[in-house]
N, CA, C and O atoms as a printed pandas DataFrame, in Angstrom:
     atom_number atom_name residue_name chain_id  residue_number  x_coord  y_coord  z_coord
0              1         N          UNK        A               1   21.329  -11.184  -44.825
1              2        CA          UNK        A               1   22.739  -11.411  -45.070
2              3         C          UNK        A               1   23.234  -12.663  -44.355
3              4         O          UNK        A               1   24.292  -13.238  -44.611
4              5         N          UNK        A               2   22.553  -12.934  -43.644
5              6        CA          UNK        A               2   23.411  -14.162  -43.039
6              7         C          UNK        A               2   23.212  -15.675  -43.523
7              8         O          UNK        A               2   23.877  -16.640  -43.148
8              9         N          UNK        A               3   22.005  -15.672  -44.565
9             10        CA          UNK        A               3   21.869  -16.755  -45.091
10            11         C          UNK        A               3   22.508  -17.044  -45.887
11            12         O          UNK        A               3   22.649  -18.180  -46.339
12            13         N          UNK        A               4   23.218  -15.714  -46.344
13            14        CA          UNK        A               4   24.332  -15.313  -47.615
14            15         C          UNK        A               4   25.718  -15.317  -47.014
15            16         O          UNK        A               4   26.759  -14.767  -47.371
16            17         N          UNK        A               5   25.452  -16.017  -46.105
17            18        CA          UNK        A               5   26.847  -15.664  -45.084
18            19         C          UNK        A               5   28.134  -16.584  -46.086
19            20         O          UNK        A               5   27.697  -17.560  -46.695
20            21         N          UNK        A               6   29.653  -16.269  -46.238
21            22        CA          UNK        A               6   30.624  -16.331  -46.776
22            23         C          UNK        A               6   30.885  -17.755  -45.838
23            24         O          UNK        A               6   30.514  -17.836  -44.667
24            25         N          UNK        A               7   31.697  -19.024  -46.683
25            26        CA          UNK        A               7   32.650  -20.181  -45.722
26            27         C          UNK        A               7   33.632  -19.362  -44.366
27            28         O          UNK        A               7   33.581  -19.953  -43.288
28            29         N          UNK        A               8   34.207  -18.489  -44.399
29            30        CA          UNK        A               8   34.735  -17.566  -43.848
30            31         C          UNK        A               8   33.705  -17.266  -42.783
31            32         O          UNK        A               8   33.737  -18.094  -41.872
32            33         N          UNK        A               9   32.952  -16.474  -42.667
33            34        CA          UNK        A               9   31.976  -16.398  -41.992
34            35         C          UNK        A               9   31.347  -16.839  -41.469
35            36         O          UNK        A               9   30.856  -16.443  -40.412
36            37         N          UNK        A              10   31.136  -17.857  -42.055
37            38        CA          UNK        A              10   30.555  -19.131  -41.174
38            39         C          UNK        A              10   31.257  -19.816  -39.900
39            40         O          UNK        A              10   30.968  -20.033  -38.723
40            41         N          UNK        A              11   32.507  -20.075  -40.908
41            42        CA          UNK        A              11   33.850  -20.717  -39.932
42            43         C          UNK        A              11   33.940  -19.830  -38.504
43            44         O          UNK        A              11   33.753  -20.363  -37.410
44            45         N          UNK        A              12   34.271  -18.318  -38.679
45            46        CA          UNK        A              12   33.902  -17.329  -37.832
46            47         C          UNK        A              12   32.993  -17.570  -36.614
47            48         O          UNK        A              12   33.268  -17.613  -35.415
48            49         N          UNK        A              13   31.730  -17.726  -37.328
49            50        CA          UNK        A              13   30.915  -17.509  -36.243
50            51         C          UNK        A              13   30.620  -19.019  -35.830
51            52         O          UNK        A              13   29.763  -19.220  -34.970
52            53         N          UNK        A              14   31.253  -20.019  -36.372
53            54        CA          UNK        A              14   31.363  -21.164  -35.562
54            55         C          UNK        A              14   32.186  -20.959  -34.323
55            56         O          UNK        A              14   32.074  -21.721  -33.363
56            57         N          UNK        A              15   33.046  -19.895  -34.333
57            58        CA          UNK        A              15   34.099  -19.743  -33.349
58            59         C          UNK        A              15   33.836  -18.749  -32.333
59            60         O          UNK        A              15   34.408  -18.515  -31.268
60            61         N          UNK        A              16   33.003  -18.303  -32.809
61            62        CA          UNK        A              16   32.247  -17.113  -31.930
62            63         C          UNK        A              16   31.124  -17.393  -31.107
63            64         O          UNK        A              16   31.209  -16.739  -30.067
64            65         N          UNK        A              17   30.333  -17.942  -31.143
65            66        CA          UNK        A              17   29.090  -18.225  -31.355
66            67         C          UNK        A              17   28.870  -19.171  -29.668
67            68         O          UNK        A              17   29.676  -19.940  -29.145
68            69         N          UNK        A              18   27.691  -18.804  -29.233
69            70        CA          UNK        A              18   27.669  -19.202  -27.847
70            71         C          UNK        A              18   28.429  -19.323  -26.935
71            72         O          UNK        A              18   28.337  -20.223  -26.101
72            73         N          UNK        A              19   29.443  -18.301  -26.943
73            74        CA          UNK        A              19   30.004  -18.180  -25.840
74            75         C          UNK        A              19   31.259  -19.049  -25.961
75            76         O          UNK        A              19   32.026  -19.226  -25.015
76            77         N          UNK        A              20   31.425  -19.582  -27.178
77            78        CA          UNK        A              20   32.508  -20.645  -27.235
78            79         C          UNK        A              20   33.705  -20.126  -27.022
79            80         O          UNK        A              20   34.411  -20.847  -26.317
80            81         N          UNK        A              21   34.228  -19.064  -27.399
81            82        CA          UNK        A              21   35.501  -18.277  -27.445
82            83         C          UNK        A              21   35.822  -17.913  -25.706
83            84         O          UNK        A              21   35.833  -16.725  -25.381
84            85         N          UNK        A              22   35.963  -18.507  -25.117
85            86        CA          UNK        A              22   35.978  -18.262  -23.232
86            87         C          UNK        A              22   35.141  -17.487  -22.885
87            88         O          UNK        A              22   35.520  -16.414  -22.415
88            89         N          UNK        A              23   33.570  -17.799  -23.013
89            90        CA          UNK        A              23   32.606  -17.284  -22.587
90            91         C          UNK        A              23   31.989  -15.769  -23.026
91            92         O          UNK        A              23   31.030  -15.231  -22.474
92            93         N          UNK        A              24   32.877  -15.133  -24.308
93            94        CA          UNK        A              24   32.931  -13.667  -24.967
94            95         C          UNK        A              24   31.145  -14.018  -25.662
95            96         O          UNK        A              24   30.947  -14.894  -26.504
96            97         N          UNK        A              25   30.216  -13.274  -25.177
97            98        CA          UNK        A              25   29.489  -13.096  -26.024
98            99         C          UNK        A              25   29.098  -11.997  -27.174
99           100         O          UNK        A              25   28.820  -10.813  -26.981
100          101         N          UNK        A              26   29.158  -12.840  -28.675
101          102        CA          UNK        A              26   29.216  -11.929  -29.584
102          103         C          UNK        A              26   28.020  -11.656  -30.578
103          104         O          UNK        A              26   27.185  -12.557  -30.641
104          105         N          UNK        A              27   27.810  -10.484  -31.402
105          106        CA          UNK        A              27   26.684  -10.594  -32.233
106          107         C          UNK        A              27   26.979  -10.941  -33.592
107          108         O          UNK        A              27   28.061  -11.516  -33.468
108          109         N          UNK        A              28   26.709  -10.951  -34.742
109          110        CA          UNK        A              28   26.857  -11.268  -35.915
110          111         C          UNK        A              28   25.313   -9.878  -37.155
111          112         O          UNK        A              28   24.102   -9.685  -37.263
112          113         N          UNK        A              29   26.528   -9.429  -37.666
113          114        CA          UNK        A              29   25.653   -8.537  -38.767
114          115         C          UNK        A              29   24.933   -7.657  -37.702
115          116         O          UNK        A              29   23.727   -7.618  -37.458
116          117         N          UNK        A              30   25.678   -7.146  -37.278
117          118        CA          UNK        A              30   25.402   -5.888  -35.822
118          119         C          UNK        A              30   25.186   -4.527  -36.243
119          120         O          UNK        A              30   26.142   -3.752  -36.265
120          121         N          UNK        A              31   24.057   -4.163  -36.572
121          122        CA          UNK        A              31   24.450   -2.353  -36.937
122          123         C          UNK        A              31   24.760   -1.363  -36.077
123          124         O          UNK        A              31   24.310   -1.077  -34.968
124          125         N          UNK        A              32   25.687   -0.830  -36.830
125          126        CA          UNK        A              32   26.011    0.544  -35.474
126          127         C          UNK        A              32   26.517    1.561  -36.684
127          128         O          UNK        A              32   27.135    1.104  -37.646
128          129         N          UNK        A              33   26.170    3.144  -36.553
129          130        CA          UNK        A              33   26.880    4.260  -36.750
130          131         C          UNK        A              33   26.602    4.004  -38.887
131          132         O          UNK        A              33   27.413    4.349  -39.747
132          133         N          UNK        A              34   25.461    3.440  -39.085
133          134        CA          UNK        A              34   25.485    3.067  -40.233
134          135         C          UNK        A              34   26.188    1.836  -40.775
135          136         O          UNK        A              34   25.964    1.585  -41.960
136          137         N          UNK        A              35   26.657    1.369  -40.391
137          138        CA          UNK        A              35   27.449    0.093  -41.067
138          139         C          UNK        A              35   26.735   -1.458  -40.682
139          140         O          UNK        A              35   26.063   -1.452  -39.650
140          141         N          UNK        A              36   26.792   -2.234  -41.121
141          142        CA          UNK        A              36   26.785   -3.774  -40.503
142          143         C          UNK        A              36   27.565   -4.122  -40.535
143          144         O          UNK        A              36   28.108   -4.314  -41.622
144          145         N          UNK        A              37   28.412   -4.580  -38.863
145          146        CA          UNK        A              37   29.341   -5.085  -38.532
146          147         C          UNK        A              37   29.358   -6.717  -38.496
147          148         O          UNK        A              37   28.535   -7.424  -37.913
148          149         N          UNK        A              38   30.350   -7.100  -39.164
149          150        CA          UNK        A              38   30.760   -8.806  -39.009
150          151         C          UNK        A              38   30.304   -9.414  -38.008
151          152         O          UNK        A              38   29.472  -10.304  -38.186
152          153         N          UNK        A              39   30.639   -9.156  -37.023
153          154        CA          UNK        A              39   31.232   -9.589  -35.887
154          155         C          UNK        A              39   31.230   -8.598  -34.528
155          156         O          UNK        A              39   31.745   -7.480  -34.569
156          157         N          UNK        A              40   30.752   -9.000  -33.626
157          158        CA          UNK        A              40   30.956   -7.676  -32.363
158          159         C          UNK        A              40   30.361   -7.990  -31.211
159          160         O          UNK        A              40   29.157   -8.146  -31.006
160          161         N          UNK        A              41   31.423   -8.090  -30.330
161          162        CA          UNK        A              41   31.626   -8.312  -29.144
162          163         C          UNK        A              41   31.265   -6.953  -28.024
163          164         O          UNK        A              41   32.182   -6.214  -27.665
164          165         N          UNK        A              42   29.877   -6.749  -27.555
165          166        CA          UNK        A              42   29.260   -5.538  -27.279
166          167         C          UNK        A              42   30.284   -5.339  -25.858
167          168         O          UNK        A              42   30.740   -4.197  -25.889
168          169         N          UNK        A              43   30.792   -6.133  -24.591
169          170        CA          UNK        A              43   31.185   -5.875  -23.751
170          171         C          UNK        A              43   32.452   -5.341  -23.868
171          172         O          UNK        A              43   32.946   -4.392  -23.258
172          173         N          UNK        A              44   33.122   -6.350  -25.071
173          174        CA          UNK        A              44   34.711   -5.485  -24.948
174          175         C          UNK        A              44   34.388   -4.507  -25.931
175          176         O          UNK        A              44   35.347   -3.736  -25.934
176          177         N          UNK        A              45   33.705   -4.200  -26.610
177          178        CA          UNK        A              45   34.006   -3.126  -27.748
178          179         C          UNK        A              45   34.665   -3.328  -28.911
179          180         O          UNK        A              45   35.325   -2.400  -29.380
180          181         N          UNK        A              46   34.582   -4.788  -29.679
181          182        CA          UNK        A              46   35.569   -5.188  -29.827
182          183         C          UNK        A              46   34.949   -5.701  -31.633
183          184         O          UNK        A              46   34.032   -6.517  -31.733
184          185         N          UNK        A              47   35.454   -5.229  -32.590
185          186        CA          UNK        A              47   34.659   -5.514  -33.747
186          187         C          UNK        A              47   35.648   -6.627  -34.697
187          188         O          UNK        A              47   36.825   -6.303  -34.854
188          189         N          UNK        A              48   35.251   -7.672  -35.197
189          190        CA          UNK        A              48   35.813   -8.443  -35.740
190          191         C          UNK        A              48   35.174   -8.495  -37.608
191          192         O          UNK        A              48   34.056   -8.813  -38.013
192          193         N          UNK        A              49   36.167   -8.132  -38.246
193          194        CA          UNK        A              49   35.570   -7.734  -39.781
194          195         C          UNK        A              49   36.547   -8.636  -40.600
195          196         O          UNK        A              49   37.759   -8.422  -40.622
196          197         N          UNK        A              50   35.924   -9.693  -41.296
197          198        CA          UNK        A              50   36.586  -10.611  -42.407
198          199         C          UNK        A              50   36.421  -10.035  -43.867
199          200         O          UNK        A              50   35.310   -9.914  -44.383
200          201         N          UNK        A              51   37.661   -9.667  -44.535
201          202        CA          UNK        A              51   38.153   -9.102  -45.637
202          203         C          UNK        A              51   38.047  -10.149  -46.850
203          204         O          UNK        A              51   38.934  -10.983  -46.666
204          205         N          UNK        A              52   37.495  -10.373  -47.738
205          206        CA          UNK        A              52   37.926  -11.384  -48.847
206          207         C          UNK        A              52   38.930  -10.669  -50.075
207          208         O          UNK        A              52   39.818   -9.861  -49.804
208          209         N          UNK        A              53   38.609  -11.125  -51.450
209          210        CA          UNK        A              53   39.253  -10.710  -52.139
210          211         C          UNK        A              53   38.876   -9.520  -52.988
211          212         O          UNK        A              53   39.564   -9.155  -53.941
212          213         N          UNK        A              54   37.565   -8.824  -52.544
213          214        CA          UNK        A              54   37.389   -7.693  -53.113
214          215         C          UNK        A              54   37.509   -6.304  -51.952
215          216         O          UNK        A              54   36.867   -5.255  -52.005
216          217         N          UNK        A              55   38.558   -6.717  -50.916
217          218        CA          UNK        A              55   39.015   -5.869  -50.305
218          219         C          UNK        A              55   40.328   -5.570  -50.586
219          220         O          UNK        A              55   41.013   -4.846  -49.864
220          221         N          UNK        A              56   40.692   -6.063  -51.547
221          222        CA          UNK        A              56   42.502   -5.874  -52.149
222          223         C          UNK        A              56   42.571   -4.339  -52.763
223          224         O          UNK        A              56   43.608   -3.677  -52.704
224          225         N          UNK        A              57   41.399   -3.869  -53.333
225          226        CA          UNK        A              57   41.445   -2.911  -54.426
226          227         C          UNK        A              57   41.924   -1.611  -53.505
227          228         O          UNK        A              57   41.769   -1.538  -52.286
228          229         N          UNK        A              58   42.577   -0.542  -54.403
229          230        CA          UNK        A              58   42.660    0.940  -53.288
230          231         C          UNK        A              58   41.027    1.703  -52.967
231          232         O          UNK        A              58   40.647    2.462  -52.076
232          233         N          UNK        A              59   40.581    1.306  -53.726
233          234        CA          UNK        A              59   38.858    1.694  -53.186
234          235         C          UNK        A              59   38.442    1.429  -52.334
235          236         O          UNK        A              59   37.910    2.185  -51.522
236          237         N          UNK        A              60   38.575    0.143  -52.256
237          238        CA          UNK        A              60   37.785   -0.788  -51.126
238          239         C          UNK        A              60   38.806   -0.355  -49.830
239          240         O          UNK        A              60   38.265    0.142  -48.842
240          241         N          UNK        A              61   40.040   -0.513  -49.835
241          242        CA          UNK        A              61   41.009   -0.474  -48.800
242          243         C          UNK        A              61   40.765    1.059  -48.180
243          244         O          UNK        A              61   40.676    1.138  -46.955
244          245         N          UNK        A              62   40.655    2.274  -48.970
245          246        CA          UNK        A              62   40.320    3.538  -48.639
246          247         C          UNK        A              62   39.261    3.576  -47.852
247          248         O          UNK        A              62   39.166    4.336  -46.888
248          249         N          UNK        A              63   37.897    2.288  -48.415
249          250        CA          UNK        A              63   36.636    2.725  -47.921
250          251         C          UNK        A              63   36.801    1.973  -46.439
251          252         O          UNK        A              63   36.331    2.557  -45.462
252          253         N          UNK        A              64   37.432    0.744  -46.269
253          254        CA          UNK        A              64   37.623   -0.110  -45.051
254          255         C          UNK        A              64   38.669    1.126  -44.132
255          256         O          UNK        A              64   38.308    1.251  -42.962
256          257         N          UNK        A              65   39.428    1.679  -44.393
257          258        CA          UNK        A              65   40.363    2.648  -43.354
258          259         C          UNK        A              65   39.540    3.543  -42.922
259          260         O          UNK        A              65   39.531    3.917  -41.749
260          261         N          UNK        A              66   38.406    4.183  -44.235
261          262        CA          UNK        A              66   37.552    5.077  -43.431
262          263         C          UNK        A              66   36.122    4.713  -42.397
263          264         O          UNK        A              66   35.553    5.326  -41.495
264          265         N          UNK        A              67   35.952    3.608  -42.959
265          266        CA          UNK        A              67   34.909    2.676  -41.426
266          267         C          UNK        A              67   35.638    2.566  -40.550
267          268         O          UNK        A              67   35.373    3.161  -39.506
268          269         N          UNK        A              68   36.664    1.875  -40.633
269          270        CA          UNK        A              68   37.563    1.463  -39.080
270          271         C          UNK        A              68   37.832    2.622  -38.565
271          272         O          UNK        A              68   38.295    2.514  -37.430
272          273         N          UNK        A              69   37.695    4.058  -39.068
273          274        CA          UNK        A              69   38.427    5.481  -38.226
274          275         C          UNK        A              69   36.914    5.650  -37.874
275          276         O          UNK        A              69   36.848    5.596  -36.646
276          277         N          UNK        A              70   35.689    5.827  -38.398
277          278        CA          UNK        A              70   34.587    6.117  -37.572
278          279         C          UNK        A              70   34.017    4.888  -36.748
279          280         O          UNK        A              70   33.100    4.958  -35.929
280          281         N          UNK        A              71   34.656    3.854  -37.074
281          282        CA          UNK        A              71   34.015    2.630  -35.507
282          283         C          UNK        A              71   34.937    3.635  -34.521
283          284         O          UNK        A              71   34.505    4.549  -33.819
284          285         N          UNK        A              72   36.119    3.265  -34.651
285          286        CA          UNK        A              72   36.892    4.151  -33.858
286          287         C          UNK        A              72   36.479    5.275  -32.748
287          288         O          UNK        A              72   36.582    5.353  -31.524
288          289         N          UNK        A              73   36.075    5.923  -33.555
289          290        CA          UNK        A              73   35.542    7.209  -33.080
290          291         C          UNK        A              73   34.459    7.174  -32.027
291          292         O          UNK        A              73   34.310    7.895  -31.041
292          293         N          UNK        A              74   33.676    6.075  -32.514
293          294        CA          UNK        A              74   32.638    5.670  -31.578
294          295         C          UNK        A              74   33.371    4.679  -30.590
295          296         O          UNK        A              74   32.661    3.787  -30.126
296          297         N          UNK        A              75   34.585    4.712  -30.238
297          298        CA          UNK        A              75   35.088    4.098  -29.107
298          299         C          UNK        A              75   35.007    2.126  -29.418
299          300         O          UNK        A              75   34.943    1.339  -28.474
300          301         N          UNK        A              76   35.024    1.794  -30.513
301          302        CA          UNK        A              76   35.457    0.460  -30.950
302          303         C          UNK        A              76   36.746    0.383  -31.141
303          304         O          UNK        A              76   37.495    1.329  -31.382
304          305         N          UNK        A              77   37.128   -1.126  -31.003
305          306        CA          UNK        A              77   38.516   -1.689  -31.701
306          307         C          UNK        A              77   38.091   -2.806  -32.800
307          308         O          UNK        A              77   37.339   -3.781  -32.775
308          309         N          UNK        A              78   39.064   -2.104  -33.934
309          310        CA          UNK        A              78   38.528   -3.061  -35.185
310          311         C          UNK        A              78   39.497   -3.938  -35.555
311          312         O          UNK        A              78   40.631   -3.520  -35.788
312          313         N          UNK        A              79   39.109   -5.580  -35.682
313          314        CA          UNK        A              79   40.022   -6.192  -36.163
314          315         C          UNK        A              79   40.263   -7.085  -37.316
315          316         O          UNK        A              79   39.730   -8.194  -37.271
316          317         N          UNK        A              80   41.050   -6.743  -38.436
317          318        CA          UNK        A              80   40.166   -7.326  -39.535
318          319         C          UNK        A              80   41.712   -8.939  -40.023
319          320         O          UNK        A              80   42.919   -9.015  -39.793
320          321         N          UNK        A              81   40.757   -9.828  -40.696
321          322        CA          UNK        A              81   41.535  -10.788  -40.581
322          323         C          UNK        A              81   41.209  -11.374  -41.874
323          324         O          UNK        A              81   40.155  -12.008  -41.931
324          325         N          UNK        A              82   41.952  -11.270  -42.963
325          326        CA          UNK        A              82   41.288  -12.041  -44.270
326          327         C          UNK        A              82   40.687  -13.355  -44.689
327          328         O          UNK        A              82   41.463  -14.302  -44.816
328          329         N          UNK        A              83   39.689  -13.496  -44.869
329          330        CA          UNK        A              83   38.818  -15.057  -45.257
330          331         C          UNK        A              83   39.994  -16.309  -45.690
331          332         O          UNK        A              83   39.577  -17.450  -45.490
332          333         N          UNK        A              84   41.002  -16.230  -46.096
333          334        CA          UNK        A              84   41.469  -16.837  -46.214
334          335         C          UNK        A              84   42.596  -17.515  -44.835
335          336         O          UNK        A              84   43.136  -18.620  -44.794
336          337         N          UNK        A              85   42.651  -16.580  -44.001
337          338        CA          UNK        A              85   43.514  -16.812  -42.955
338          339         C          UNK        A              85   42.221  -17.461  -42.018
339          340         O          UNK        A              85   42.490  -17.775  -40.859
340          341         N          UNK        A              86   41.435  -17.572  -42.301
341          342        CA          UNK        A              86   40.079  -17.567  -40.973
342          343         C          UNK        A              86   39.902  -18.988  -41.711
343          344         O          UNK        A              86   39.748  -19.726  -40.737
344          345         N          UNK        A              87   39.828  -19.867  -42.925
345          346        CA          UNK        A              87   39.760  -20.419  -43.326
346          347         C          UNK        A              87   40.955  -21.634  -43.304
347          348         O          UNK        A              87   40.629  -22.821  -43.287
348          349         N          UNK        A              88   42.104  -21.278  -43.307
349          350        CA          UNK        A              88   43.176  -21.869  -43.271
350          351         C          UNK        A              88   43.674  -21.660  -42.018
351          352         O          UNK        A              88   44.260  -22.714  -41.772
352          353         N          UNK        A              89   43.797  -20.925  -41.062
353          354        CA          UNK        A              89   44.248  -20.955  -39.647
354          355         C          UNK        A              89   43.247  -20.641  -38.632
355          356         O          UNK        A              89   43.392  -19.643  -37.926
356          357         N          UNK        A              90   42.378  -21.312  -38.522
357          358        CA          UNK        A              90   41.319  -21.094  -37.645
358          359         C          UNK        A              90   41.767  -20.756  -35.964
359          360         O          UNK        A              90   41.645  -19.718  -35.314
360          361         N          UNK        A              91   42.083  -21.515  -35.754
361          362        CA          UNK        A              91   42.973  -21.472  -34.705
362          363         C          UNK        A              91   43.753  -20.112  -34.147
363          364         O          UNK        A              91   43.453  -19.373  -33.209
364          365         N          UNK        A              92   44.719  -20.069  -34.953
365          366        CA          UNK        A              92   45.426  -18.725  -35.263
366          367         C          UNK        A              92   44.993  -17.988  -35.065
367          368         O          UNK        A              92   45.683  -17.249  -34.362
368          369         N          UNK        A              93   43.371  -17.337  -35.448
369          370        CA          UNK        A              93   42.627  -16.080  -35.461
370          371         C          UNK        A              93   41.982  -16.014  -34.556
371          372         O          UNK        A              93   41.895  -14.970  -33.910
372          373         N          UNK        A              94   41.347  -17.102  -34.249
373          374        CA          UNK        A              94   41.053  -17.316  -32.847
374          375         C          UNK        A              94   41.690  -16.906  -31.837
375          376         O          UNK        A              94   41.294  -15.977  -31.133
376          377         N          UNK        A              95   43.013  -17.707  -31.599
377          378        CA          UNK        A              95   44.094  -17.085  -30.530
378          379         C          UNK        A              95   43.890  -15.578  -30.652
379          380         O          UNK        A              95   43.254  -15.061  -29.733
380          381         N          UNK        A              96   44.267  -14.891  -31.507
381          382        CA          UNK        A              96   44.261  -13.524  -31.881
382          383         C          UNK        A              96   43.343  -13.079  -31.285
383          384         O          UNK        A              96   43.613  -12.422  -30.280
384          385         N          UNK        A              97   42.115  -13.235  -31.612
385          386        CA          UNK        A              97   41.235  -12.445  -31.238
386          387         C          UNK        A              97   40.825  -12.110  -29.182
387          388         O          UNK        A              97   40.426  -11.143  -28.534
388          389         N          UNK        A              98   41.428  -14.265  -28.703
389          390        CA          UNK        A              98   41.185  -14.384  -27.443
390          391         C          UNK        A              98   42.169  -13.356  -26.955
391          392         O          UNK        A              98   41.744  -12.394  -26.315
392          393         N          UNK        A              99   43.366  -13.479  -27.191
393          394        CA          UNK        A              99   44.455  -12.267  -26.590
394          395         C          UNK        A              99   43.875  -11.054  -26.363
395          396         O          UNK        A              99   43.663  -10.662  -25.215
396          397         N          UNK        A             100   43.536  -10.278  -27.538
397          398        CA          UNK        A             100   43.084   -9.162  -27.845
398          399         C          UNK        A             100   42.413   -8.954  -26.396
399          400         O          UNK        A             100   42.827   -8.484  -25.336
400          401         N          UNK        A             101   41.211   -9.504  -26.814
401          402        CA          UNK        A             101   40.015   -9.328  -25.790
402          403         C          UNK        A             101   40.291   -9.444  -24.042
403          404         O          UNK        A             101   39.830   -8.726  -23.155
404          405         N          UNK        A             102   41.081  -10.453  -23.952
405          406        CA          UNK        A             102   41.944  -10.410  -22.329
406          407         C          UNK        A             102   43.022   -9.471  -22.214
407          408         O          UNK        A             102   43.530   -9.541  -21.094
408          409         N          UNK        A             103   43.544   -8.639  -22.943
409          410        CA          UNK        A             103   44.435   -7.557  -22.485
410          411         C          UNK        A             103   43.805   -6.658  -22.522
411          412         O          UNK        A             103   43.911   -5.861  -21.591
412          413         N          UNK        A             104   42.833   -6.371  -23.655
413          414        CA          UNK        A             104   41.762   -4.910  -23.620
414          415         C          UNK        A             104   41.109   -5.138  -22.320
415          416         O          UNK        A             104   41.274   -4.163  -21.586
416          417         N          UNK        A             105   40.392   -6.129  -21.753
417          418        CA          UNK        A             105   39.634   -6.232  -20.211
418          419         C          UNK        A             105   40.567   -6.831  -19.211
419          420         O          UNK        A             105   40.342   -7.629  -18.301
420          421         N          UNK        A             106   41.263   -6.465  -19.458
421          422        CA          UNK        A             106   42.133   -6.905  -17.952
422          423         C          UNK        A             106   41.987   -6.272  -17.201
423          424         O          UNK        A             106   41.946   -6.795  -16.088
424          425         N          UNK        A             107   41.835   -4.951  -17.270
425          426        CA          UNK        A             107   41.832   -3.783  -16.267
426          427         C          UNK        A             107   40.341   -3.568  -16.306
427          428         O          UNK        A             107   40.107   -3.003  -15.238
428          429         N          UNK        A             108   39.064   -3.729  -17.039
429          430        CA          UNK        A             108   38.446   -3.933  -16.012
430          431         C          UNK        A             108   37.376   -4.619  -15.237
431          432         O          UNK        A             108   37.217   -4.362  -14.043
């Protein structure tokens, strides 16, 4: 899958990727609990999942609410950000994600 990896995805893990994001090291196409995860940041717990346009449908949206309640369960935080926003506001999602990750570990 990763040779098949999405512009989105790519962009992503340009932003992820060695530690670039203030030193967060992350994995890419991570399995856990059955799924392959996007994106995942093993120290914070912290799962990053890019949506395109065949996540619009009520199928797909049903099937994405019911992954994000069993990452959940297994004590993840899921954060999903559509290919097009990761594409057009790189930056933006970035910030997002750096916040995230410094208020979830602040404490510890």
């Amino acid at each position: 899958m990763r040779k098949d990896a999405t512009d989105a995805e790519r962009k992503m893990w340009g932003i992820l990727r060695s530690r670039t994001l203030a030193g967060w090291k992350w994995r890419r196409q991570y399995p856990v609990g059955g799924f392959i995860l996007d994106f995942y940041c093993v120290k914070a717990g912290v799962v990053v999942e890019l949506d395109g346009g065949q996540h619009g449908g009520e199928r797909q949206r049903e099937y994405d609410r019911e992954r994000t309640r069993r990452l959940e369960e297994l004590g993840m935080e899921v954060m999903r950000f559509w290919d097009h926003d990761v594409l057009r506001q790189p930056d933006v999602v970035a910030e997002t994600i750096y916040r995230r990750l410094e208020e979830k570990c602040a404490g510890k």
